[in-house]
C-alpha positions as CSV (number, residue, x, y, z in Angstrom):
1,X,24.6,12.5,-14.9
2,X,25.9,12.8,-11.5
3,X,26.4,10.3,-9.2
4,X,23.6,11.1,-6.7
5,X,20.8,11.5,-9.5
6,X,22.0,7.7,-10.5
7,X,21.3,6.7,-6.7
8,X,17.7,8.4,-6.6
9,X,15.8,6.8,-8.7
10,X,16.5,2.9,-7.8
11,X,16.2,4.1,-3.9
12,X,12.9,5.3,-5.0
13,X,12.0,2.1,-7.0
14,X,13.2,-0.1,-3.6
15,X,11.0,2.6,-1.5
16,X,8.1,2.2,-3.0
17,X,8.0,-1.7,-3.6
18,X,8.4,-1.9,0.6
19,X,5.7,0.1,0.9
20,X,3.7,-2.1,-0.9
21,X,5.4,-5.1,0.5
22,X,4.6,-3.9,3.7
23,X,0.2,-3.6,2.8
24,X,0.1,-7.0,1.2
25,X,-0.4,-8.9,4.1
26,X,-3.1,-6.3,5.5
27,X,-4.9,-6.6,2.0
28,X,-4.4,-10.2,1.5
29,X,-6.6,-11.2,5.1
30,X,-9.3,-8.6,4.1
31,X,-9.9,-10.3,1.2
32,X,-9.5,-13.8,2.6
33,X,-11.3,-14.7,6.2
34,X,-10.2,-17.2,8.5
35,X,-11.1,-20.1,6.6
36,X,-10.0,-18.8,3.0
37,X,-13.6,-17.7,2.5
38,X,-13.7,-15.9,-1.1
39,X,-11.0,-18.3,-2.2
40,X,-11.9,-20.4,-5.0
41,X,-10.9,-24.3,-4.8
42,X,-10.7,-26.2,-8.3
43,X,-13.3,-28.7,-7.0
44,X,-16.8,-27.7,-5.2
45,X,-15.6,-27.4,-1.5
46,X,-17.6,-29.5,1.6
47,X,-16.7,-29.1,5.0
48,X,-17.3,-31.9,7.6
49,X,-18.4,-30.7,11.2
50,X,-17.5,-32.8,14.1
51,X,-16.2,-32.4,17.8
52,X,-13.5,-33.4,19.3
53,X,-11.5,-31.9,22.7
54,X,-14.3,-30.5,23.8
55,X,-14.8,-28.2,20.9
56,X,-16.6,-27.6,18.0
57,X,-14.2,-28.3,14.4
58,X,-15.1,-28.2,10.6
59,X,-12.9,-29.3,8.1
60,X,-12.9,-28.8,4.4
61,X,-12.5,-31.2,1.6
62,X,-12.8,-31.5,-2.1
63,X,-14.8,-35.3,-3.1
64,X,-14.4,-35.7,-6.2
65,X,-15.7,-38.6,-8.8
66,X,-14.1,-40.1,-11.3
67,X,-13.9,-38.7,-14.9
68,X,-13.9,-41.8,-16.4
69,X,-15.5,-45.1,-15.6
70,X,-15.0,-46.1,-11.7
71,X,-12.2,-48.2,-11.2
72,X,-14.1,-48.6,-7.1
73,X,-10.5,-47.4,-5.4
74,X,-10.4,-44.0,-3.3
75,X,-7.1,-42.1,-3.2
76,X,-6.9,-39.9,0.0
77,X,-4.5,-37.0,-0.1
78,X,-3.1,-35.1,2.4
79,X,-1.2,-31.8,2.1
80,X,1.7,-31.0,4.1
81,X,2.0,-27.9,6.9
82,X,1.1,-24.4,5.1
83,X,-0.4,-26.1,2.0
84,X,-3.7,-26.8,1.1
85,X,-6.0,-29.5,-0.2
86,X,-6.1,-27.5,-3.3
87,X,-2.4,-27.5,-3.8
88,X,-3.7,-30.9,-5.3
89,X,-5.7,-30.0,-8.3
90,X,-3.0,-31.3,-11.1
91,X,-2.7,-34.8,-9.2
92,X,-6.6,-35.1,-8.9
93,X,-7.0,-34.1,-12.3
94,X,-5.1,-37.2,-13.2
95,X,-6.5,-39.5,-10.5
96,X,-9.9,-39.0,-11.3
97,X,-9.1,-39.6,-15.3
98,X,-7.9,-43.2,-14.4
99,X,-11.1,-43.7,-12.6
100,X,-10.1,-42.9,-9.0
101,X,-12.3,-40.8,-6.5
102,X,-9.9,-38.2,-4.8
103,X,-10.9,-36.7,-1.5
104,X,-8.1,-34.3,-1.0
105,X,-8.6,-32.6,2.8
106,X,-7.8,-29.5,4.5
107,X,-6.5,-30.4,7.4
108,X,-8.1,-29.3,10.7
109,X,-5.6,-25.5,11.5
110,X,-5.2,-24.9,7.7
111,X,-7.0,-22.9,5.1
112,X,-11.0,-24.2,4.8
113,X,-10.2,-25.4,7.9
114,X,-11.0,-24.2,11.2
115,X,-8.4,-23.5,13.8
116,X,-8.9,-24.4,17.2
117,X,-7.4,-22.5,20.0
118,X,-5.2,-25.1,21.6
C-alpha cells in the first residue's frame, strides 16, 4: 500500500465529519425555536408571563408534586449559565420521592425562556 493511499482515506473520514460539523448548528436551531420549542422537558412545562424594564418576559418552569406523601417543604432550583431547568430531572426525581415539591426554572435569557434584548 503506498503511502499516499494510507493518507486518503482518514483525510476523507476528517473531511466529511467537518462537513457535517459544520450543518449541525444550522439543523439544530431549525428544529429547536427560540425558546426550545419542540424540546421535550421531563416534567409538563408552564411559563409565567410578567413585565419588567419596560418589556414584556415569560419564563418557563417545571412544578412538580410530590410522589409520595407531602412533606409541605418546596425546593427551588436554579440552573447555572447555558443549562437548563431540565438539566434537573435526576435531582427532582428524588426530591419529589421524599415528598418535596420541586419548581426547577428556566431562567429569564435561557432555553423556555424568553430573551430580552438588553
Amino acid at each position: 500500500m503506498s503511502p499516499t493511499y494510507a493518507l486518503k482515506k482518514p483525510l476523507a473520514a476528517l473531511l466529511t465529519s467537518l462537513a457535517l460539523l459544520a450543518h449541525a448548528p444550522a439543523h439544530a436551531a431549525s428544529v429547536y425555536g427560540e425558546q426550545l420549542e419542540g424540546f421535550q422537558y421531563p416534567y409538563p412545562l408552564q411559563h409565567f408571563d410578567f413585565q419588567s424594564q419596560q418589556q414584556p418576559l415569560s419564563m418557563g418552569f417545571m412544578d412538580v408534586k410530590p410522589v409520595q406523601r407531602a412533606n409541605g417543604k418546596t425546593v427551588v432550583l436554579m440552573h447555572g449559565k447555558n443549562f437548563c431547568g431540565a438539566t434537573w430531572e435526576e435531582t427532582i426525581r428524588a426530591l419529589s420521592q421524599q415528598g418535596y415539591r420541586v419548581i426547577a426554572p428556566d431562567q429569564i435569557g435561557f432555553c423556555s425562556s424568553t430573551k430580552p434584548a438588553s
